[in-house]
N, C-alpha and C positions, 0 to 999 in steps of 0.2 A: 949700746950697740953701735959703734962705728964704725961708721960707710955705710951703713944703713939708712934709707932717708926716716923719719919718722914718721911720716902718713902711713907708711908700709906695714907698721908693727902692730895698728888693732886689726889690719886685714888678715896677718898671718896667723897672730893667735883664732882669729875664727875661723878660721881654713881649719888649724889645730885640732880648735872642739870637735869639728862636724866631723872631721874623720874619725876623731875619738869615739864618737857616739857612735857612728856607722859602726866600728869593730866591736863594739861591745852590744849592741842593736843585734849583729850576725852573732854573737856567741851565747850571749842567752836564750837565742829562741832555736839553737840547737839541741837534740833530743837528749837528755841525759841517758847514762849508760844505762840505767835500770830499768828505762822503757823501750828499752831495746830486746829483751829477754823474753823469748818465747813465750813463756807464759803470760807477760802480758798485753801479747797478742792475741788476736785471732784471726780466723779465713771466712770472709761471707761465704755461708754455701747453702747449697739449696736442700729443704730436704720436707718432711709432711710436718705441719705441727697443727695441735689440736689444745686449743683453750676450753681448761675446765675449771669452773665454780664449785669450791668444796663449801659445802653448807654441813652445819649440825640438827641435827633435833631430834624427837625424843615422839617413840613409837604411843598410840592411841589405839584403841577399835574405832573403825568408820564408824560402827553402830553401838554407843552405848548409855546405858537408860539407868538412873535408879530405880529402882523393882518399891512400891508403896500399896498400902490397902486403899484400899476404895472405902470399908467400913473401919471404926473404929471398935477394938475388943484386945481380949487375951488369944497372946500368938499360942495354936492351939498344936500346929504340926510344922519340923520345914524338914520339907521332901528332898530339898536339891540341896549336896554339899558343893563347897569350894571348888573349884576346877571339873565339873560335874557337867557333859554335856545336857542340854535339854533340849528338847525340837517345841516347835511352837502348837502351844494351847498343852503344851506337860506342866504338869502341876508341880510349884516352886514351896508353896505355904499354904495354911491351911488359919483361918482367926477362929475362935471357938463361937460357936451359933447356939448354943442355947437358951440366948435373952430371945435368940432372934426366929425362933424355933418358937417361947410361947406366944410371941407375941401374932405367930401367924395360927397358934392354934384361938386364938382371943379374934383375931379377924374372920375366921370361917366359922365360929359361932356367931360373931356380928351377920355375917352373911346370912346365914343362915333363920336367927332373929326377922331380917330388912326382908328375907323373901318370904315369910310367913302374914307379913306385916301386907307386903304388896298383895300376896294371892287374897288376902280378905277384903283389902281393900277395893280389888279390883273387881270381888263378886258382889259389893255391896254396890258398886257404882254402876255394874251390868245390869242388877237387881232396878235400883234406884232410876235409869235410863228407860227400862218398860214402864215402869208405874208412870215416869214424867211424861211420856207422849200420851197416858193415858190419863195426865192432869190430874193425876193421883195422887201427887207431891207437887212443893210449891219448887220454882226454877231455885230457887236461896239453899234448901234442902239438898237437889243435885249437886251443885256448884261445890257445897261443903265437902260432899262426897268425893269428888272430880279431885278436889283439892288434896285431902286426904292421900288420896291414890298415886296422885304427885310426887308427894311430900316423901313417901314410903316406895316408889322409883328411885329416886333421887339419895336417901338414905343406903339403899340397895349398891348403887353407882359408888355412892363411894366407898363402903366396905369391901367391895370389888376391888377397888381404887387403890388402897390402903393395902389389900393383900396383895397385891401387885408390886408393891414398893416393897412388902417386907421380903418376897418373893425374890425381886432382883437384886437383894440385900445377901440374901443366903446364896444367890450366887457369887454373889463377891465375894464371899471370906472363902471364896477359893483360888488363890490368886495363883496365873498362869505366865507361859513365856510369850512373852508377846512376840517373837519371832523363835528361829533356832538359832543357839549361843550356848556361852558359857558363863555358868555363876563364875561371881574375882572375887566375890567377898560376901559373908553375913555378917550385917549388924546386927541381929534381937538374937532371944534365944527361947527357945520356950517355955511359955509362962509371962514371959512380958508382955505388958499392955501396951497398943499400940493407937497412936491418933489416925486418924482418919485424913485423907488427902483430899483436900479442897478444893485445893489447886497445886501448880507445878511444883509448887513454894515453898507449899505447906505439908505438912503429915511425919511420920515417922517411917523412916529410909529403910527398909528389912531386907535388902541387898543390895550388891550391884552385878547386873546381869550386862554382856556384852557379844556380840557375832566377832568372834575373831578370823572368822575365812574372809574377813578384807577390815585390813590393817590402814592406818593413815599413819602418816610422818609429821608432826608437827612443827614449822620453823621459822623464827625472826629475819627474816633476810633486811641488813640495811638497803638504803635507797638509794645507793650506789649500783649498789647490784643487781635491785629487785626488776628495772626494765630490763635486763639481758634474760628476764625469764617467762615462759608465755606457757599457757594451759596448755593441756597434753604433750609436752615437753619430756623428753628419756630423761631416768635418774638411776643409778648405779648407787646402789646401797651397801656401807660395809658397816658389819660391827664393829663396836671399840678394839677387842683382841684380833681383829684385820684374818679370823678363819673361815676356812670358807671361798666359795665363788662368793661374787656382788651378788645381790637381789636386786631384781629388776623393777623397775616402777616409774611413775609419770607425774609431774605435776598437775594435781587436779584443783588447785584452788589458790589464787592470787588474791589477799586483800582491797580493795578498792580504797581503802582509808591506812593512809601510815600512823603507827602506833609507837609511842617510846619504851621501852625493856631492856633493861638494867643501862639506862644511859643512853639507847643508842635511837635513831630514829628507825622506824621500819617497816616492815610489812611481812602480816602472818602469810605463810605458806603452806597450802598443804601436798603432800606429794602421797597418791595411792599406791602401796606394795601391789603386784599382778599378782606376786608368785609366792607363795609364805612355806616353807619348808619344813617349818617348826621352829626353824632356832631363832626366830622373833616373836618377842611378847610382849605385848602395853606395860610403858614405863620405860623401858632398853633409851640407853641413847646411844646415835648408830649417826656418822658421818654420810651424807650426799656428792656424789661427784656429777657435774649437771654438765654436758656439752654446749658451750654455747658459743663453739668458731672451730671455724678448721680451715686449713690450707694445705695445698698438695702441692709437693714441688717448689715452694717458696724460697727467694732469696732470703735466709735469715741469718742474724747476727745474735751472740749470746746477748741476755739482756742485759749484763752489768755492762755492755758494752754502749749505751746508751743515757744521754746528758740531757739535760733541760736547762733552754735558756730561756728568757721570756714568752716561756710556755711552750717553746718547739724544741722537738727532740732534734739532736745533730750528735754526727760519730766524729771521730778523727781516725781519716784516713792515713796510714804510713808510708811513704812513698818514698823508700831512699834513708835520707837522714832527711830528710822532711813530714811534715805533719799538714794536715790539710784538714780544717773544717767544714762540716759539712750538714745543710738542714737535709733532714730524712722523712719521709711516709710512713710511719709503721703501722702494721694492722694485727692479724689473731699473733696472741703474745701466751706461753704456759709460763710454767716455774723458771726454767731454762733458756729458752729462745725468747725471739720475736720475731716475725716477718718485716721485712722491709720492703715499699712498695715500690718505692723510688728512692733517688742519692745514691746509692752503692750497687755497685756490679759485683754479679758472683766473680772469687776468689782475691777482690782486693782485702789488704792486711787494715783491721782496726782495732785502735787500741782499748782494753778494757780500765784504761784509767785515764784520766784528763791528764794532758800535757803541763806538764810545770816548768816552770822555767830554771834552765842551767846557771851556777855559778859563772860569774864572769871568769875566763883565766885573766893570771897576772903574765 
């Protein structure tokens, strides 16, 4: 380069770069054509949104027992079929009493024995009581007698005793509804031999009896979700084929211990039906829609139209051929929207896709 001095030639080439950069700096971070296009825009605008928690699970009776003997026999009658309303203290089954029937004709002859036994007893010790004040008999004598009379109360007490139990015995093999429900199912059938229930645990199961005029909802809620939800809470009940109004109902019971099921962490819920129409029945699985936010009037933005950067949501605003990021507030968020609570003023333009950058032109 002559007549050029040569100090001058590394200044120019960097003069060179830096402009270089600057136009190529300005043309990549202009908006390409395709985020230009309505569609992937939008307009903040204000309008009601309402956040709902769709939950699943699967209908119960509030109230339901397996129906068990209390004695052990031959199932002798069953009164109540499947789907069979019964009010409470209606007789469900019957166990056959015939052991238990001699056994109480064998205690009112004991009885009967023990009081023959007492009344002699007791005129011989009446008898024996005169003569001894009259030193007629020796006190050893009395006492024998005294004793006797005892011995034959006591015998009496418990043949009593004994028919009492066999008594409360033949009450039971009549087994009733312990409230008003409906039979779901019989297991025995008659003629089978059934054990005896000892405890809750034990015995053999002869149906299952249920109140279905209050219904429960059964459901896993993860532990994401489960604080957005609090007893006596609205729930909007649909069945799987979505016919029908909702069925109205509430959460009535929140776990205090998360539990894992099929994988997930969580907490049992239960929600009570108010209102049962008929067309739910124990077993049915029927989706939940639980309100849990709302906003009236809100500035909102659709939700794909919002980014996470190091944990903060921000939009890009459109401004021209410019783009502007921006950290945001958002709050009650549905399928669709979200609210914004701050960053964005109703009807500024934002984009529903993150900016990219433009090819440099040549």
């Amino acid at each position: 380069m002559k007549g050029v001095p040569r100090w001058l030639i590394p200044g120019v080439i960097v003069l060179g770069l830096i402009s270089l950069a600057a136009w190529f700096s300005r043309e990549k971070w202009k908006p390409p054509e395709n985020e230009n296009r309505p569609e992937m825009m939008a307009k903040a605008e204000r309008r009601d949104i309402e956040s709902n928690l769709l939950l699943t699970g699967e209908i119960t009776a509030a109230f339901q027992v397996p129906i068990k003997a209390e004695v052990g026999g031959k199932v002798k009658k069953i009164h109540a079929t499947i789907g069979q309303k019964v009010p409470k203290g209606g007789l469900l089954a019957e166990i056959d009493d015939t052991d238990l029937l001699t056994e109480k004709s064998s205690a009112l002859t004991d009885i009967a024995g023990a009081q023959l036994a007492v009344d002699k007893n007791r005129g011989n010790t009446e008898r024996a009581r005169a003569l001894y004040k009259e030193k007629l008999i020796s006190k050893e004598v009395f006492a024998n007698l005294e004793a006797d009379l005892a011995i034959s109360e006591n015998t009496l007490a418990k043949s009593r005793s004994r028919l009492q139990t066999v008594e409360d015995k033949l009450t039971k093999t009549k087994i009733v509804a312990p409230a008003d429900g409906t039979v779901l199912d019989t297991l025995v059938i008659e003629g089978q031999v059934v054990v005896a229930a000892a405890s809750v645990n034990s015995g053999t199961e002869i149906m299952t009896f249920a109140d279905l005029s209050q219904l429960l909802i059964n459901s896993h809620v993860n532990q994401v979700d489960a604080p957005r939800l609090i007893p006596g809470q609205a729930v909007e009940v649909n069945m799987s084929d979505s016919s029908g109004d909702p069925v109205r109902a509430h959460i009535e019971f929140i776990a205090p211990l998360a539990l894992v099921k099929n994988n997930i962490k969580g907490f049992e819920v239960h929600a009570l039906i108010e209102e049962n129409d008929g067309r739910l029945k124990p077993g049915m699985s029927v989706s939940m829609n639980v309100p849990v936010g709302k906003a009236d009037g809100a500035v909102s933005v659709p939700v794909s139209a919002i980014f996470k950067e190091n944990k903060q949501a921000v939009v890009y605003v459109r401004k021209g051929d410019t783009t502007e990021k921006r950290s945001v507030t958002v709050g009650v968020t549905n399928l669709s929207f979200i609210e914004i609570k701050s960053g964005v003023s109703e009807g500024e333009e934002i984009l529903l896709v993150e900016p990219t950058l433009a090819p440099a032109k040549s």
